[in-house]
Biotite code that builds the C-alpha atoms (Angstrom):
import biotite.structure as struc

atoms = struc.array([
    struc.Atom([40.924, 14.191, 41.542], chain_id="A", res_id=1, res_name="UNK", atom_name="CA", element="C"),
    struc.Atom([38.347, 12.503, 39.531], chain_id="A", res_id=2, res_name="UNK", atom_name="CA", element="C"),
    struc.Atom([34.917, 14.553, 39.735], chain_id="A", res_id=3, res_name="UNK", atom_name="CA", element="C"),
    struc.Atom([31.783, 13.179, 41.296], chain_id="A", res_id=4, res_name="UNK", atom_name="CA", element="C"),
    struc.Atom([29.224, 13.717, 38.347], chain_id="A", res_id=5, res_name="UNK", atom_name="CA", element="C"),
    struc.Atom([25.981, 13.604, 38.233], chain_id="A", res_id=6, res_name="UNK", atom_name="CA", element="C"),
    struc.Atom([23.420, 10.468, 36.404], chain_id="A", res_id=7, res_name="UNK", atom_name="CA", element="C"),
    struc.Atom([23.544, 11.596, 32.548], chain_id="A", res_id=8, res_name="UNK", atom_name="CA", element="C"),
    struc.Atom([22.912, 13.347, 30.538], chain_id="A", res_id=9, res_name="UNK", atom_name="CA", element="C"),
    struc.Atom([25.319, 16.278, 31.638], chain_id="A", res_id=10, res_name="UNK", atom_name="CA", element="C"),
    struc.Atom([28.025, 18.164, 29.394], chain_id="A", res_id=11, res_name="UNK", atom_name="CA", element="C"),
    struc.Atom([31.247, 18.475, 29.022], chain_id="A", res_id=12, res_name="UNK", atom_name="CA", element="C"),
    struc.Atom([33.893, 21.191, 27.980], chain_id="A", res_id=13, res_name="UNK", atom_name="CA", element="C"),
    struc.Atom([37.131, 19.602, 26.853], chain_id="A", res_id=14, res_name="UNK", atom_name="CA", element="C"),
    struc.Atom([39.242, 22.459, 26.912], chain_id="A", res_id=15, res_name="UNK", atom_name="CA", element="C"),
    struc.Atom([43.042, 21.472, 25.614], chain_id="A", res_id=16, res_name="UNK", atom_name="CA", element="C"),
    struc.Atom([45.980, 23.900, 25.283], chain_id="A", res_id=17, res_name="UNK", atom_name="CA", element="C"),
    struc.Atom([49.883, 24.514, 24.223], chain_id="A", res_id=18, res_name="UNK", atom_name="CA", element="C"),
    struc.Atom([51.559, 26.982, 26.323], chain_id="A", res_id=19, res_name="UNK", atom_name="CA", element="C"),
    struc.Atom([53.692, 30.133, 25.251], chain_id="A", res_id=20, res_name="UNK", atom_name="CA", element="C"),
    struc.Atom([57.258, 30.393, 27.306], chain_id="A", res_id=21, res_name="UNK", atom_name="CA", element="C"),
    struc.Atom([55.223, 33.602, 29.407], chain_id="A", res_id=22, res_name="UNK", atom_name="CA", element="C"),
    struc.Atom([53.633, 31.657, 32.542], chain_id="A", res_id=23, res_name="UNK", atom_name="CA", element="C"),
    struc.Atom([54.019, 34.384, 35.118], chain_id="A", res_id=24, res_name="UNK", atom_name="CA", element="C"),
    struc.Atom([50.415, 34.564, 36.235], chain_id="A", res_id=25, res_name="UNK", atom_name="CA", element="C"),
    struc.Atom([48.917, 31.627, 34.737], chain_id="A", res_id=26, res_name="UNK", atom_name="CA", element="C"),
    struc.Atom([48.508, 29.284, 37.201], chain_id="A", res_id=27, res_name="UNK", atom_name="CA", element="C"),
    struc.Atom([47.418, 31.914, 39.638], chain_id="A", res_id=28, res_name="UNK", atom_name="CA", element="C"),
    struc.Atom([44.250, 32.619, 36.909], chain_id="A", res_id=29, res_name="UNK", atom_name="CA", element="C"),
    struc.Atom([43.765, 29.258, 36.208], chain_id="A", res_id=30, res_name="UNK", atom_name="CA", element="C"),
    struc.Atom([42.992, 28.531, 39.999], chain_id="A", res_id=31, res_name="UNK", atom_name="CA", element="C"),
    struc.Atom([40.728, 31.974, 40.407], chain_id="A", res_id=32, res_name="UNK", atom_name="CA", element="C"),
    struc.Atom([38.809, 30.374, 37.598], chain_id="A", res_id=33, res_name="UNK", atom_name="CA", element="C"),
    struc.Atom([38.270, 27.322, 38.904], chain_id="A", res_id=34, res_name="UNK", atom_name="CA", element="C"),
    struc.Atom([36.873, 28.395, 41.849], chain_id="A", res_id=35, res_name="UNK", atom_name="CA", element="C"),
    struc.Atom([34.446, 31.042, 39.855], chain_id="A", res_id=36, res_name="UNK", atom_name="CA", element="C"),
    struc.Atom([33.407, 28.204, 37.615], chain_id="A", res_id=37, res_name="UNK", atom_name="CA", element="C"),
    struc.Atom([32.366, 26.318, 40.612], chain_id="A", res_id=38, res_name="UNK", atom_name="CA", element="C"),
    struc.Atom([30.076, 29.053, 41.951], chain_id="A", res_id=39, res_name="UNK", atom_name="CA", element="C"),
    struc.Atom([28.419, 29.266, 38.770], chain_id="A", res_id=40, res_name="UNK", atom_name="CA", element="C"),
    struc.Atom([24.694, 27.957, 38.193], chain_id="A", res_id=41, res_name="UNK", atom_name="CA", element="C"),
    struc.Atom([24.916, 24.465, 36.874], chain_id="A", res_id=42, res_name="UNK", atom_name="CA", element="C"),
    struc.Atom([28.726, 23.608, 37.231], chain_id="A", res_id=43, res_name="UNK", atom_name="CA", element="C"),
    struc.Atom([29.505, 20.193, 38.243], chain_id="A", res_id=44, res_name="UNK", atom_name="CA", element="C"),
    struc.Atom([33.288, 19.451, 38.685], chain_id="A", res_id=45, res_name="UNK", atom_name="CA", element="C"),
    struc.Atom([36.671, 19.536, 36.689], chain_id="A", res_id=46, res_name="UNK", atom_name="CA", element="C"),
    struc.Atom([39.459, 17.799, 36.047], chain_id="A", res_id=47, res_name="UNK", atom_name="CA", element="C"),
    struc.Atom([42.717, 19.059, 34.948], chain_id="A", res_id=48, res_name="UNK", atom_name="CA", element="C"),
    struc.Atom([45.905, 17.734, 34.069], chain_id="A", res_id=49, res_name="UNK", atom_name="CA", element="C"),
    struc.Atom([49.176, 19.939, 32.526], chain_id="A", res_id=50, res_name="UNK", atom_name="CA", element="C"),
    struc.Atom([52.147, 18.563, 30.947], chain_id="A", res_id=51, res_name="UNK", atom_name="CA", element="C"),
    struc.Atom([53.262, 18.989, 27.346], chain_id="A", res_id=52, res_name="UNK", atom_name="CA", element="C"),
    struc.Atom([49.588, 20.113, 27.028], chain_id="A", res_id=53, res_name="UNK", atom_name="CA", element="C"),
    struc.Atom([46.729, 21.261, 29.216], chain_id="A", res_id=54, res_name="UNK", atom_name="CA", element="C"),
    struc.Atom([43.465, 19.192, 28.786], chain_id="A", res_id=55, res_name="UNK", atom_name="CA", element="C"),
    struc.Atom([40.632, 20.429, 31.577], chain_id="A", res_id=56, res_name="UNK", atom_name="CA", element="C"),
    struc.Atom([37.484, 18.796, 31.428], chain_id="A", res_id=57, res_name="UNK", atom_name="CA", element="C"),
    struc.Atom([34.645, 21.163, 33.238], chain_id="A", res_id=58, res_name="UNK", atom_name="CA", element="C"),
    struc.Atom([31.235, 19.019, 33.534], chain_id="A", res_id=59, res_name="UNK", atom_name="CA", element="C"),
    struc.Atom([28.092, 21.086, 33.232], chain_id="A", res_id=60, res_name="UNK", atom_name="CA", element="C"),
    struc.Atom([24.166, 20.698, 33.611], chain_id="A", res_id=61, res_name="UNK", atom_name="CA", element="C"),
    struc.Atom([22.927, 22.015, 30.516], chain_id="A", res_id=62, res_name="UNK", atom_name="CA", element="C"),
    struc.Atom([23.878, 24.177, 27.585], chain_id="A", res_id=63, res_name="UNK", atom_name="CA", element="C"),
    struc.Atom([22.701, 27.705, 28.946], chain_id="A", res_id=64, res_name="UNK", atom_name="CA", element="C"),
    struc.Atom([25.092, 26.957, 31.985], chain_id="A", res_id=65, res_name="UNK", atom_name="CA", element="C"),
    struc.Atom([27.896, 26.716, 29.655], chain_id="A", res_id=66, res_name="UNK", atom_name="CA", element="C"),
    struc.Atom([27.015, 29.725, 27.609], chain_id="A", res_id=67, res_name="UNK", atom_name="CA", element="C"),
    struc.Atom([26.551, 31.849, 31.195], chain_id="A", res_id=68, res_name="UNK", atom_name="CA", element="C"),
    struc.Atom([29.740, 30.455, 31.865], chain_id="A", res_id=69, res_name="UNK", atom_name="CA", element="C"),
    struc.Atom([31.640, 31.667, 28.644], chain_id="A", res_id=70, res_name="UNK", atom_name="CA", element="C"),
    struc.Atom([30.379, 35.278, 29.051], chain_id="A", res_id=71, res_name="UNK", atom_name="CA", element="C"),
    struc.Atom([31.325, 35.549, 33.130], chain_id="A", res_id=72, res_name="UNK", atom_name="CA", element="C"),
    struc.Atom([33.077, 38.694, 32.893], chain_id="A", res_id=73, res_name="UNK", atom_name="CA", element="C"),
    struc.Atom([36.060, 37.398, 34.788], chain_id="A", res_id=74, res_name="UNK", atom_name="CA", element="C"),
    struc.Atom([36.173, 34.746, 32.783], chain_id="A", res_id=75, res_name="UNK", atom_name="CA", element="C"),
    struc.Atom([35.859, 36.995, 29.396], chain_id="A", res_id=76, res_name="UNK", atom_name="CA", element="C"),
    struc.Atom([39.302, 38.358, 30.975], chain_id="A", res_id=77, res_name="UNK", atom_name="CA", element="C"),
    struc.Atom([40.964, 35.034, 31.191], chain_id="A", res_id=78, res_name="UNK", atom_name="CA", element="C"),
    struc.Atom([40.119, 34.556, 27.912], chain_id="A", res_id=79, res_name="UNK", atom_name="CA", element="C"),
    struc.Atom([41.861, 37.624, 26.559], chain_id="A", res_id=80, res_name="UNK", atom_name="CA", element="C"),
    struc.Atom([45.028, 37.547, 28.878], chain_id="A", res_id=81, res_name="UNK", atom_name="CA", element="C"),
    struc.Atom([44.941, 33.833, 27.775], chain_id="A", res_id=82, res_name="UNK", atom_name="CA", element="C"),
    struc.Atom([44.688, 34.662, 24.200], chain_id="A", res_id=83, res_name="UNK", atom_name="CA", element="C"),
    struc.Atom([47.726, 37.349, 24.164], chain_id="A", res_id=84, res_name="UNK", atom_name="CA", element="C"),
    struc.Atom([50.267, 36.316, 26.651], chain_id="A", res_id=85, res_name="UNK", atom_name="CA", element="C"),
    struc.Atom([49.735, 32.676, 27.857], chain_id="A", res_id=86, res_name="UNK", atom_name="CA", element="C"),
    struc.Atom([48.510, 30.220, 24.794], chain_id="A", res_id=87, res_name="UNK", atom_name="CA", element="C"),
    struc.Atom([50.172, 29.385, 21.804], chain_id="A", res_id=88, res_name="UNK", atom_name="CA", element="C"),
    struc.Atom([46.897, 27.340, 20.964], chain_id="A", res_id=89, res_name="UNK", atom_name="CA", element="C"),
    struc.Atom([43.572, 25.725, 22.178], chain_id="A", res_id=90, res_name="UNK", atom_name="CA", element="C"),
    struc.Atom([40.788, 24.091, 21.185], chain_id="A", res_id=91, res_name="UNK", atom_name="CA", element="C"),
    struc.Atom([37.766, 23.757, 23.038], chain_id="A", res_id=92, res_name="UNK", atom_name="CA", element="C"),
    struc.Atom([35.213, 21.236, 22.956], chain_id="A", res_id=93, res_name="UNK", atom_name="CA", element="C"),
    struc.Atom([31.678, 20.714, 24.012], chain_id="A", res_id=94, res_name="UNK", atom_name="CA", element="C"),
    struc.Atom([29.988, 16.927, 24.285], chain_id="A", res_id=95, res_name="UNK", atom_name="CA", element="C"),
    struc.Atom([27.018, 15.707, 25.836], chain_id="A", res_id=96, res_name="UNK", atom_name="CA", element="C"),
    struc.Atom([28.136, 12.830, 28.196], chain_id="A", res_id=97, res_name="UNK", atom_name="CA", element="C"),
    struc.Atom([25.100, 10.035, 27.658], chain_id="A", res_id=98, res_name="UNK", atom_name="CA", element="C"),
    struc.Atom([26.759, 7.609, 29.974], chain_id="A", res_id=99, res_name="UNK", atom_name="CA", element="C"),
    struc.Atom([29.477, 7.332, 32.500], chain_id="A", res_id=100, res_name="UNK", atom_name="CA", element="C"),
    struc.Atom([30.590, 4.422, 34.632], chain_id="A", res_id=101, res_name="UNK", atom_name="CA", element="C"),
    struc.Atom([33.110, 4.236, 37.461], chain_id="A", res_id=102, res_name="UNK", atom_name="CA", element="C"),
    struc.Atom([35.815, 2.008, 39.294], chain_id="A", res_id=103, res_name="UNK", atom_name="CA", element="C"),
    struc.Atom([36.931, 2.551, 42.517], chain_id="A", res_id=104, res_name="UNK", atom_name="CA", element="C"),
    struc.Atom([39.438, 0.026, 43.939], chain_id="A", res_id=105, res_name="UNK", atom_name="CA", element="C"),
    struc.Atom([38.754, -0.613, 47.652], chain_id="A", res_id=106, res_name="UNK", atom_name="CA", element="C"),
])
């Protein structure tokens, strides 16, 4: 689903990743941390897609919201179980979205 943002400016955290052969448990964390990220202050929506790679796209009001959001505790977990059993490699990105427009076919 394509998420309903907000007028910019807003930001964006293009997070894209390679998985190792070890997914027991990923997808399990991946949806307890979508559903923290969308309690915390200033989160906006997501969009996620997984194939040969991962690419989620978490939309955020500001830059402090992100930072709170990197050092959630849970999330701090995630990171390390991500880091030793479930990525090969990621790279994360952070933009600040000036403009958007939309298309919706009726």
């Amino acid at each position: 689903m394509i998420a309903n943002t907000p007028q910019p400016p807003y930001y964006a955290v293009i997070f894209t990743s390679s998985l190792t052969h070890t997914e027991i448990g990923y997808s399990e964390m991946a949806n307890k941390m979508v559903n923290l990220a969308k309690k915390q202050s200033g989160f906006l929506g997501v969009e996620s897609v997984r194939e040969e790679i991962g690419i989620t796209v978490s939309y955020w009001k500001d830059l402090e919201s992100i930072r709170n959001w990197k050092e959630n505790l849970e999330h701090l977990f995630a990171q390390k179980m991500g880091k030793n059993l479930w990525y090969s490699s990621y790279k994360t990105r952070i933009a600040k979205v000036e403009r958007d427009y939309d298309f919706f076919k009726k």
